[in-house]
C-alpha positions as CSV (number, residue, x, y, z in Angstrom):
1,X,-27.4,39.6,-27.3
2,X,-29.8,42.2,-25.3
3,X,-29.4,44.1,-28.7
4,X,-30.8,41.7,-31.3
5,X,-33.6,40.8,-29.3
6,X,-34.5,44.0,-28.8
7,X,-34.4,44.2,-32.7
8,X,-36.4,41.3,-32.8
9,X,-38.9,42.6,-30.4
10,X,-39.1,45.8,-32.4
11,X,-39.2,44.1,-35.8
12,X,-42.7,42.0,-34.5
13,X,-44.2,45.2,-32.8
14,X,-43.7,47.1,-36.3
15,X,-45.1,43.6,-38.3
16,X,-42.0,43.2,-40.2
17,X,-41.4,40.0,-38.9
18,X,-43.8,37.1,-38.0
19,X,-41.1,34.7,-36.8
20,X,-38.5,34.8,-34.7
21,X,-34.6,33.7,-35.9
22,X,-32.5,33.7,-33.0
23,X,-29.6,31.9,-34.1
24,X,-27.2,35.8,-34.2
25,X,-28.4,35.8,-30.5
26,X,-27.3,32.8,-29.7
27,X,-24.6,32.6,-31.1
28,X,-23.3,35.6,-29.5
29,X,-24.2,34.5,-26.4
30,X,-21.6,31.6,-27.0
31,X,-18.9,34.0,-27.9
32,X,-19.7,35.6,-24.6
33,X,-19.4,32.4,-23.0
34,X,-16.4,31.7,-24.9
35,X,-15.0,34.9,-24.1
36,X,-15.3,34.3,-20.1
37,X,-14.0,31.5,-20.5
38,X,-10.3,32.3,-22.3
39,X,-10.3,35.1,-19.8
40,X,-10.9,32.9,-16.8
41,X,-8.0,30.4,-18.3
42,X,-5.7,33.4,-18.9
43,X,-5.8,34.7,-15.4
44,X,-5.6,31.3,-13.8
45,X,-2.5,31.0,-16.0
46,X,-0.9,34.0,-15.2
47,X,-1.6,33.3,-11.7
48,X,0.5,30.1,-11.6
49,X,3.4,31.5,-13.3
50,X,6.4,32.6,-10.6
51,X,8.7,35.2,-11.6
52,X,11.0,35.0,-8.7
């Protein structure tokens, strides 16, 4: 996310852009999230599991 809006910061420094479209950054801050989150549930899950 850091990464595209650096490239958006860059873009309006060099005039190339005179708006700002931040839906890729979002979005990948949802896959983030997303991410975390699956992680968080897989550990939790292999937590509870007894194998003895």
């Amino acid at each position: 996310m850091k990464k595209s809006y650096d490239k958006i910061r860059e873009d309006i420094a060099k005039n190339n852009k005179d708006i700002i479209q931040f839906a890729a950054p979002l979005m990948w801050s949802h896959v983030e999230y997303a991410n975390a989150l699956i992680a968080r549930f897989e550990a939790d899950v292999k937590g509870s599991i007894s194998y003895g």
